[in-house]
Every structure is written in structure tokens, then in C-alpha cells.
N, C-alpha and C positions, 0 to 999 in steps of 0.2 A: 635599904637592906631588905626589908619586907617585901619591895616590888621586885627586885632582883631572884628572891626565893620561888615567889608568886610566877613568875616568866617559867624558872627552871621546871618547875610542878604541873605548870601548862603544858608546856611541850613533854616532857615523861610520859604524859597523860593522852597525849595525840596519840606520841607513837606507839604505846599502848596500845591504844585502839586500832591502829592500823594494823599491828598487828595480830589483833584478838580476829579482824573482818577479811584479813588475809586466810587464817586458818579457817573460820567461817565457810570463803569459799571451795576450800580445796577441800573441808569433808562437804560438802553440797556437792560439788564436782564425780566424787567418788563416793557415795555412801556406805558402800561393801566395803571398801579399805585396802580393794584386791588389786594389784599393779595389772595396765591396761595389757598390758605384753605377754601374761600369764594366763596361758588356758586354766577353764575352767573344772574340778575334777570329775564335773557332767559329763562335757566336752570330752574329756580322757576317757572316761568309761563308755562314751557314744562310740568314740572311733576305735577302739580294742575289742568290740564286740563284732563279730562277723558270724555267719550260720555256718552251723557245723555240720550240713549233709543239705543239699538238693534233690528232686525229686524231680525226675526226665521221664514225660510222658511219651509211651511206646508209639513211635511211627502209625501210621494212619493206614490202614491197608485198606487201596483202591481196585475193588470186583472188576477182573478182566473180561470185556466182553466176550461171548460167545462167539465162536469163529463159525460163520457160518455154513450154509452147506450146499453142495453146490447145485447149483437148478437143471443142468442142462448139460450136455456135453462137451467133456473136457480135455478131448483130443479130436486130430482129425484125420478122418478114416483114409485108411492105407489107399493109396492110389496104386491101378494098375502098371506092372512092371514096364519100362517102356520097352517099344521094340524097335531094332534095326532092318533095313530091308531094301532091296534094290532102287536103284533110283526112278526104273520104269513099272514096278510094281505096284500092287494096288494094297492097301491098308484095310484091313475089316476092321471096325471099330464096336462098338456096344451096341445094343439093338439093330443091328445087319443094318448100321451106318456105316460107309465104303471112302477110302479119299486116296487120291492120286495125282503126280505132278502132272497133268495135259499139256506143259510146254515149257521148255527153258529156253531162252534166246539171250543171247547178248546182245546189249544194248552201250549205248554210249550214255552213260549215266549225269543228270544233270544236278546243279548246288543251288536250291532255291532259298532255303530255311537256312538260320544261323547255327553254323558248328558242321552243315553238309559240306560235302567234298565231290567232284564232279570225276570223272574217269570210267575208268571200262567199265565193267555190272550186268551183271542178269536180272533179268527178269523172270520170273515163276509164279507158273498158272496153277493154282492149289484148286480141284475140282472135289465138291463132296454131293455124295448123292443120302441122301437122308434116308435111316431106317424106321424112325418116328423123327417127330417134332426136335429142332434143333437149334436154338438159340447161339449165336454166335458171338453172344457180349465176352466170354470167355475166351475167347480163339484169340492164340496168337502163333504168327510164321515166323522164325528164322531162319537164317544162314551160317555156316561155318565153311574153311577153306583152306587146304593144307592139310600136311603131318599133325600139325600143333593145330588144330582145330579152330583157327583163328577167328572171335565172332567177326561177322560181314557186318560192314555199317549199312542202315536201310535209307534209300533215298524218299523223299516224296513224291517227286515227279515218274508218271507213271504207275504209280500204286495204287491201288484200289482194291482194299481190308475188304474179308468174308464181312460180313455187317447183316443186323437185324435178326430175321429167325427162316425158319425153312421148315415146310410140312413133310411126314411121312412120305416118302414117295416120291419127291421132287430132288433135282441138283442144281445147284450151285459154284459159281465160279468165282476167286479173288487173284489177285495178280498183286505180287509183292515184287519191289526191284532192290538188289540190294550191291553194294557197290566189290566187286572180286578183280583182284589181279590176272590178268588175262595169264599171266605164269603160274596161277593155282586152279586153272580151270577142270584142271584135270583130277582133279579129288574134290570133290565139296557135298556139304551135305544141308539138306532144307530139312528143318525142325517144326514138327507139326503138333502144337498142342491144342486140339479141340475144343474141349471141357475138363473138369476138374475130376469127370467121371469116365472117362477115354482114356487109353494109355497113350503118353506120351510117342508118336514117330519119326524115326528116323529116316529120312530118306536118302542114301549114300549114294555115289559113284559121280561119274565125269560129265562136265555139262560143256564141253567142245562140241 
């Protein structure tokens, strides 16, 4: 009877215990008492606080530089008007420089360079006699032909450009070939531009 009581008193006493080392652990687990899923009212009051005005600093203003000024000439000087004028006439130019066609010929034009074209063409003999010192880097001859003033394409073959310089006093000869329909021979005109300080010439009429 006594051992039978003694057993029941033992075990009482275990599970007791088991359950005193149970609740043990679970306030060791959680010492606050506070459920894990529950913010805290730190937490609540951290994230409901926000600033109530910013403060935007004014743009940076960057010093425009100075525009500078200008050194030197900033246009360029009027060129004299050009003129028009017979085809066997003579041209006065600046400093009693003088220039005139000395020969037109037709020629049977050749296609040496790529993009020439071979057929009829003249020739013109562009003569300048110098009133001073005359550089010819600037010189340049054309042609036109027709109503419609159609530019003449320039051959190479047989040409030979005013070139280099020329003293007071002295003349000079270049011969330009430029390719014309023998049905517009009878209006054409050779374009004489000397220098950038000579007026532009025109020299007009018929080269039959």
C-alpha cells in the first residue's frame, strides 16, 4: 500500500518538475513578456515621426564667361562691281593692270582626267600685262554658253593656267580650253577673275 502511494508521489513530482523547467524556459526565451509579432511602442513612435519642413538650397549660380572681343576684321571688304564688255575689248583693271582675250580657237577637245568629257571646245588665250606686281595664285578663267548661261566644263588637255607672279611692266599669257557645243558658239562668254582686288570680267559675244 505504502509503495503503491510512494510510486503515485514520484511521478506527481516529476511532472511537476517538468513542468515548473518548462515555464522556466519560456520566461528565459522571452524575458519582456512581449509577444514576438508585436511591435514595439519605440518602434511605433520611430516610424510615425517624419520632418515636418525641408530646407532646398538655392541653385548654384555659375559666372558666365566674358564674350570676347573681337581682334581683327569681321567682314570682308566690298569687291569691285564686276563689269561686262566686248569679247575683243580690252579690261583695265586696278593699278593700269590691262587683260584681254588674244585668241579664241576651236579645238577638238580631249578626256584625259576622270569625270572629262571629249567633243568640240575652245580654247582662250587670256593675255594680262601688269600695272604693278601681280600674283596669279588667285586667278581664275571661265566659261559660259547660251541664253541660259550654261557653265562650260574645263578640259586639261591644252590648258595652261596664268601661274606664279608677274613684274610691273611685263605680260603674260594663259590659255584655258573649255568644252562648248559648236550650236552655242555664237554667244559665250569668258569670266575673268584676277584678284580678290580687281573687279570681276565679263567678256561677251561670239567665238565662230
Amino acid at each position: 500500500m505504502l509503495s503503491a502511494i510512494s510510486r503515485k508521489t514520484l511521478v506527481a513530482i516529476v511532472g511537476l518538475v517538468v513542468v515548473v523547467a518548462a515555464v522556466v524556459v519560456v520566461v528565459l526565451a522571452n524575458p519582456g513578456g512581449d509577444s514576438p509579432t508585436q511591435p514595439s511602442s519605440r518602434a511605433e513612435s520611430a516610424s510615425t515621426e517624419a520632418p515636418t519642413s525641408a530646407t532646398i538650397a538655392p541653385p548654384t549660380r555659375v559666372p558666365s564667361s566674358p564674350t570676347p572681343s573681337p581682334t581683327g576684321p569681321t567682314s570682308v571688304p566690298d569687291r569691285p562691281r564686276p563689269k561686262t564688255i566686248g569679247i575683243d575689248d580690252k579690261a583695265s583693271l586696278t593699278g593700269g593692270t590691262s587683260a584681254r582675250l588674244s585668241s579664241i580657237r576651236q579645238v577638238d577637245g580631249k578626256a584625259e582626267l576622270p569625270g572629262e568629257v571629249g567633243g568640240p571646245a575652245i580654247a582662250v588665250t587670256v593675255s594680262v600685262t601688269a600695272g604693278k606686281a601681280i600674283d596669279f595664285s588667285q586667278t581664275v578663267v571661265n566659261a559660259y554658253y547660251g541664253a541660259d548661261n550654261t557653265p562650260a566644263t574645263p578640259l586639261s588637255t591644252g590648258t595652261t593656267a596664268l601661274a606664279g607672279s608677274l613684274a610691273g611692266g611685263r605680260s603674260k599669257t594663259g590659255t584655258y580650253v573649255f568644252r562648248v557645243p559648236k550650236a552655242e558658239l555664237g554667244r559665250v562668254s569668258i569670266e575673268l577673275d584676277l584678284s580678290i582686288g580687281d573687279p570681276v570680267t565679263l567678256f561677251e559675244g561670239s567665238a565662230k
